[in-house]
C-alpha positions as CSV (number, residue, x, y, z in Angstrom):
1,X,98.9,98.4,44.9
2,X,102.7,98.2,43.1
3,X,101.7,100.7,41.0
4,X,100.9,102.9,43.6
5,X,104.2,101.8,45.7
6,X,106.1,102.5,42.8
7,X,104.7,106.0,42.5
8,X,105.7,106.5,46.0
9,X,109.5,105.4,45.2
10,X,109.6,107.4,42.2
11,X,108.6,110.7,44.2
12,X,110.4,110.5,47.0
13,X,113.4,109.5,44.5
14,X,112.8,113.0,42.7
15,X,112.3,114.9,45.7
16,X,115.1,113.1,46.9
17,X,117.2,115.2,44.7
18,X,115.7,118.0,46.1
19,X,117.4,117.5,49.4
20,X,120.5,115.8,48.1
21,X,121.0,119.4,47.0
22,X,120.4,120.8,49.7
23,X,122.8,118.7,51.5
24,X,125.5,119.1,49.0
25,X,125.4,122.8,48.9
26,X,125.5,122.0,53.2
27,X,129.1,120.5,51.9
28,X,130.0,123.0,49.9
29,X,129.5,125.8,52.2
30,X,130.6,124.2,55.5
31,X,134.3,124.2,54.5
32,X,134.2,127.6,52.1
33,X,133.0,129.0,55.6
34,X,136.0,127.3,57.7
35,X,138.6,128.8,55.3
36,X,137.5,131.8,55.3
37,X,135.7,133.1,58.0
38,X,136.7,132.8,61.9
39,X,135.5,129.6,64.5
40,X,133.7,132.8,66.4
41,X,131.8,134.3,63.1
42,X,131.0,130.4,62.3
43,X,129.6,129.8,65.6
44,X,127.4,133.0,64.7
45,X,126.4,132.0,61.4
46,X,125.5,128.9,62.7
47,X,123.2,130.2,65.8
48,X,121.5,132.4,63.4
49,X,120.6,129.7,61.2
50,X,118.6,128.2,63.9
51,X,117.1,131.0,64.7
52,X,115.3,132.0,61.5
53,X,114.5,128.8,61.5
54,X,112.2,129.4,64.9
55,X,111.1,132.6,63.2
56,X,110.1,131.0,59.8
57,X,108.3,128.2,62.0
58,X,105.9,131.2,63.5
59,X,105.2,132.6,60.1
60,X,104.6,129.8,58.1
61,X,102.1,128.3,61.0
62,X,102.2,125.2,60.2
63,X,100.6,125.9,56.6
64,X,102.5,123.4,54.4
65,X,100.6,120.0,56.0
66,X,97.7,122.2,56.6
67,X,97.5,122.9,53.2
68,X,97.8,119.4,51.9
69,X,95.0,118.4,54.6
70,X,92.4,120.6,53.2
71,X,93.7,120.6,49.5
72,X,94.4,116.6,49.1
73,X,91.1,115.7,49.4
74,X,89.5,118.4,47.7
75,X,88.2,117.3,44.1
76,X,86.7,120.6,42.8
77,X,89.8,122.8,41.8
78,X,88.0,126.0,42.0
79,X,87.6,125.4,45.7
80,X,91.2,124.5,46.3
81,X,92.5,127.6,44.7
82,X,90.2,129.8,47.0
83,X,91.9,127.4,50.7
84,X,95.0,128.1,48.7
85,X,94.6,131.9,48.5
86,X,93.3,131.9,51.9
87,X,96.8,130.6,53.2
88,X,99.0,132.6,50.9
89,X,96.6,135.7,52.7
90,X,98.1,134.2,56.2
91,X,101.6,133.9,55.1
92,X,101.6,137.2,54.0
93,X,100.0,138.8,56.9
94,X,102.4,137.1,59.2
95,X,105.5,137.5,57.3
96,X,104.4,141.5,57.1
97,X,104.0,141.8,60.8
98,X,107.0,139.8,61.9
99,X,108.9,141.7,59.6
100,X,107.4,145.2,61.2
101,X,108.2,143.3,64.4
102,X,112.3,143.1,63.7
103,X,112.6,146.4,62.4
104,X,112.0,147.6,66.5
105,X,113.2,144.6,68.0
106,X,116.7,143.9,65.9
107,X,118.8,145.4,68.5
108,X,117.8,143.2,71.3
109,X,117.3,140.0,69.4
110,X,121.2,140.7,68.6
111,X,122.4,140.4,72.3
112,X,120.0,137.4,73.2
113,X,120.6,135.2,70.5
114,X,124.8,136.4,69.7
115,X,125.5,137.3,73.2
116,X,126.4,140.4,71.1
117,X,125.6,144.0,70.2
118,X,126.1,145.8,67.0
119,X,124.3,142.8,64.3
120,X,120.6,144.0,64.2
121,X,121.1,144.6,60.3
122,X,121.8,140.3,60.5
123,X,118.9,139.7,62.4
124,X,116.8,142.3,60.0
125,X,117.8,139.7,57.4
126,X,116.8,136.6,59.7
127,X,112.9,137.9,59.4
128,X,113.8,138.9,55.6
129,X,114.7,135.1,54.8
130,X,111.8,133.9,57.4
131,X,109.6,135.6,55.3
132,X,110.5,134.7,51.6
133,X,110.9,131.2,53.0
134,X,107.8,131.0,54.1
135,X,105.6,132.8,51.1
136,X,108.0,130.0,48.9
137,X,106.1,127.2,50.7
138,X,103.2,128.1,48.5
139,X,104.4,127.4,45.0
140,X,106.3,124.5,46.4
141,X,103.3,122.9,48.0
142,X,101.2,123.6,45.2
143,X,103.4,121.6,42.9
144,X,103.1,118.6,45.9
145,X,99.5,119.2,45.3
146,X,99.5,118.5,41.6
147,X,102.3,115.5,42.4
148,X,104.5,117.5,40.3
149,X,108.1,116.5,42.1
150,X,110.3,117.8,38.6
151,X,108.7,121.3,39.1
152,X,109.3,121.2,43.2
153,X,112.8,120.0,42.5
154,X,113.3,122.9,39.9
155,X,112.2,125.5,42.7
156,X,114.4,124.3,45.4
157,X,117.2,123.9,43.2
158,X,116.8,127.1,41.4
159,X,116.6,128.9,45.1
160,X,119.4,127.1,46.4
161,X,121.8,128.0,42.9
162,X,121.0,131.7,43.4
163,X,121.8,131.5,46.8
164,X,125.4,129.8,46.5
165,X,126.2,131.9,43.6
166,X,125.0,135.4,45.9
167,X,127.0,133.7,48.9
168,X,130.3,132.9,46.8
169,X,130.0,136.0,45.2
170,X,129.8,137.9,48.0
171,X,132.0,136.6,50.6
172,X,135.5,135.6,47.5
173,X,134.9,138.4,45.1
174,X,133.5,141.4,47.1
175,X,134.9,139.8,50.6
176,X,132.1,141.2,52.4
177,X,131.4,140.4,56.0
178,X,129.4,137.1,57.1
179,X,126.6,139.1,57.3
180,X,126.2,139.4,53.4
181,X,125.6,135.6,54.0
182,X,121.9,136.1,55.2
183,X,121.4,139.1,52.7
184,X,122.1,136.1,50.1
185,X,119.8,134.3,52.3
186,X,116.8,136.1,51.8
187,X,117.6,137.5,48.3
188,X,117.6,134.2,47.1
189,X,114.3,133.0,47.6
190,X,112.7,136.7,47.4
191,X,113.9,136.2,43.2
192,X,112.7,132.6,43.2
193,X,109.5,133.7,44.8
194,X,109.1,136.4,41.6
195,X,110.0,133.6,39.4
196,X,107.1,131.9,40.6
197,X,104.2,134.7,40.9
198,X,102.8,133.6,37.6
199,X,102.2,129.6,38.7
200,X,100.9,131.1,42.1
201,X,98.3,133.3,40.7
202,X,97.9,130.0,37.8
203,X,96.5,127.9,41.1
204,X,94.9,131.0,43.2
205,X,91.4,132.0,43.5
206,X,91.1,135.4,45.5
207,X,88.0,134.6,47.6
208,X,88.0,136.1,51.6
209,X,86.3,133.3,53.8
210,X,86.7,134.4,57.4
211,X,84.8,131.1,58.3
212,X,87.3,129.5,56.5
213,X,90.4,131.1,58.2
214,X,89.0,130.3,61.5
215,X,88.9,126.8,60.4
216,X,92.3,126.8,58.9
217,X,93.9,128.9,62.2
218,X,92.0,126.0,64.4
219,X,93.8,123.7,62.6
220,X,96.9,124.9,61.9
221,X,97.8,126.9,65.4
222,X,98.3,122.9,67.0
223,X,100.5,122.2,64.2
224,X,103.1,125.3,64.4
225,X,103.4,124.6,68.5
226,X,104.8,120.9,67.7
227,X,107.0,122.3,65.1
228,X,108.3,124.6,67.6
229,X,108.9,122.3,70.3
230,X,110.4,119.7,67.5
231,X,113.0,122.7,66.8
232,X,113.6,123.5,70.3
233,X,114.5,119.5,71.0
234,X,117.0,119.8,68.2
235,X,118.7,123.0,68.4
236,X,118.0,124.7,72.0
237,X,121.4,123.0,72.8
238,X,123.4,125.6,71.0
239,X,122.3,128.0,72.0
240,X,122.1,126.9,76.1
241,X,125.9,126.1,74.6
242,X,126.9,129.5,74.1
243,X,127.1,130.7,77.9
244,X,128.7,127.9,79.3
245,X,131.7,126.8,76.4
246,X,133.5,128.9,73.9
247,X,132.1,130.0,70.5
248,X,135.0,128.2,69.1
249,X,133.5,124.8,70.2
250,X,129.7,126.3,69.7
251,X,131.4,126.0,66.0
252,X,132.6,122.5,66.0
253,X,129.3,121.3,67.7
254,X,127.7,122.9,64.8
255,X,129.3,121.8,62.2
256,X,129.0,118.2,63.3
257,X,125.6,118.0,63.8
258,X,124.8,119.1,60.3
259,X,127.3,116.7,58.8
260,X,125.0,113.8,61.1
261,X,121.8,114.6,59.9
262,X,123.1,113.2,56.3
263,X,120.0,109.8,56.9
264,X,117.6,112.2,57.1
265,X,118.5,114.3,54.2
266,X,118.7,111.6,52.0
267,X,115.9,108.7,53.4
268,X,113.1,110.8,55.9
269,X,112.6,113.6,54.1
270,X,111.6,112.6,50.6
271,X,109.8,109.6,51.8
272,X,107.6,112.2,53.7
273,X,107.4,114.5,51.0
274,X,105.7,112.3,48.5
275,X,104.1,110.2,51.2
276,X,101.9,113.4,52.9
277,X,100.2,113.7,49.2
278,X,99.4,110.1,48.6
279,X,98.3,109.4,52.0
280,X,95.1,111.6,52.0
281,X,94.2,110.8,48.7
282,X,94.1,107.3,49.5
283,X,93.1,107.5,52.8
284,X,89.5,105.9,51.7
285,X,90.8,103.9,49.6
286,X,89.9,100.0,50.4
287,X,93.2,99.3,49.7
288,X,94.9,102.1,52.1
289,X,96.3,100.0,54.9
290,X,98.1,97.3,52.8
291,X,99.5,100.5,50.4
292,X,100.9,101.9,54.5
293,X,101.8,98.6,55.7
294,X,103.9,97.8,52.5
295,X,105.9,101.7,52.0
296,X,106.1,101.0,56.0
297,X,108.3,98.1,55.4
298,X,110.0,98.9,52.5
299,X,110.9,102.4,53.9
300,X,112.7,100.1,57.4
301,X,114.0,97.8,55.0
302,X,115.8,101.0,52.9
303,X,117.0,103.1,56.3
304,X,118.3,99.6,57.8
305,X,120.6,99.1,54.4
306,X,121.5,102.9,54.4
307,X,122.9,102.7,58.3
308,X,124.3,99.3,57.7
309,X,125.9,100.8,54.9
310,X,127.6,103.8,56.6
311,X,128.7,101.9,59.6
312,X,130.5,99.8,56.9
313,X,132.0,102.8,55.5
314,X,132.8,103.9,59.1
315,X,134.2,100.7,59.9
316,X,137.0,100.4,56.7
317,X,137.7,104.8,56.8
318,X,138.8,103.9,60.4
């Protein structure tokens, strides 16, 4: 049972750094963007980060906790690289047809989501990161699979270096337009993605199961409608914001609501990313429900000192 707990710690602790990257690049960015770029082209940088974010939720359908549902339990490796190839065959189905999709739709998809005309190369590169994103989720997953949380960490971190390093070098030394944001965007995890073909294929098995992708599709379909309607409660504001305040405040609101979701950055999200894993291996374990009701606790225990900690913090800054 500790041992198991402390298993627990130590991944999310690893894939904690994962997302502490993340977040720190967030920093970075946020005020490399406010120096140099308008509050209106902020406000626009910041709505089309939400929405690839909708259309990366349609292409990866809901295959990252799929895949861990049908691959977690599964003892023989030979048949979790053929469910594996089976959902890298959906990825890149759907990240092929939504990309066919922009490439007539750009144009309109400008003046719905910007209220403007004239970015439909942007919104090209919205499907363009959507995509890469999404095929990404395999390698990354795989390494959840084989509770590898170094190599995940190395894969994030490696696609989020190349794309600060495109992003800086685009907008100081070439002093491109915020459009050469997204082009670092989706460049960024399309060279991370190549970087990763050879552990792909390592833990792929090309086997075509049509019974199989009806199964997975069943299950899956349920899961990619709550992540849509999870996105929609968090960021359908700003864009409902945009027709009835300025761009300029669209900005602000923005900004600030990255900067808030700091908790779940550094506590939710690796607690869930090594917890996913262990939970359906041990979910017949005799031991299961102590292992859930301790990680419960100590998880509570850990947020409660992290908020009591920043309202502290809040408290002496003001």
């Amino acid at each position: 049972m500790i041992k198991d707990i402390k298993n627990t710690i130590k991944q999310s602790a690893i894939y904690g750094l994962s997302r502490i990257g993340v977040r720190a690049a967030s920093f970075i960015l946020i005020p490399i963007y406010t120096s140099v770029f308008a509050t209106d082209v902020i406000a626009n940088i910041n709505l089309l980060e939400s929405f690839w974010q909708y259309i990366f939720t349609f292409i990866l359908f809901g295959a990252e906790a799929a895949i861990i549902n049908f691959c977690a339990k599964e003892k023989d490796d030979s048949k979790r690289k053929k469910i594996i190839f089976n959902f890298f065959s959906i990825l890149l189905t759907n990240s092929l047809l939504f990309i066919l999709i922009a490439g007539f739709l750009s144009s309109n998809l400008s003046l719905l989501v910007l209220r403007e005309t004239g970015y439909s190369s942007v919104i090209f590169y919205c499907f363009l990161i959507s995509a890469f994103e999404a095929l990404l989720i395999i390698p990354l997953t795989i390494a959840r699979l084989n509770e590898k949380p170094l190599l995940y960490t190395l894969i994030v971190l490696c696609n989020l270096f190349i794309n600060i390093l495109l992003q800086l070098y685009f907008i100081f030394y070439l002093q491109y337009s915020f459009e050469y944001v997204f082009f670092a965007k989706f460049a960024a995890p399309a060279i991370t993605l190549i970087l990763c073909i050879f552990y792909i294929l390592k833990n792929i098995k090309i086997n075509y199961n049509s019974a199989a992708l009806k199964e997975i599709i069943k299950y899956s379909f349920p899961l990619m409608i709550a992540m849509v309607f999870s996105l929609l409660l968090n960021s359908i504001d700003r864009f409902i914001l945009v027709d009835f305040v300025s761009k300029q405040q669209v900005a602000v609101y923005t900004i600030a609501f990255s900067i808030g979701s700091i908790t779940n950055a550094f506590i939710l999200s690796p607690y869930t990313l090594a917890m996913n894993v262990i939970f359906w291996k041990k979910l017949q374990d005799e031991n299961f429900n102590r292992f859930m009701t301790k990680s419960s606790t100590y998880l509570f225990f850990y947020y409660d000192f992290f908020c009591f900690i920043n309202f502290v913090l809040h408290s002496i800054c003001h």
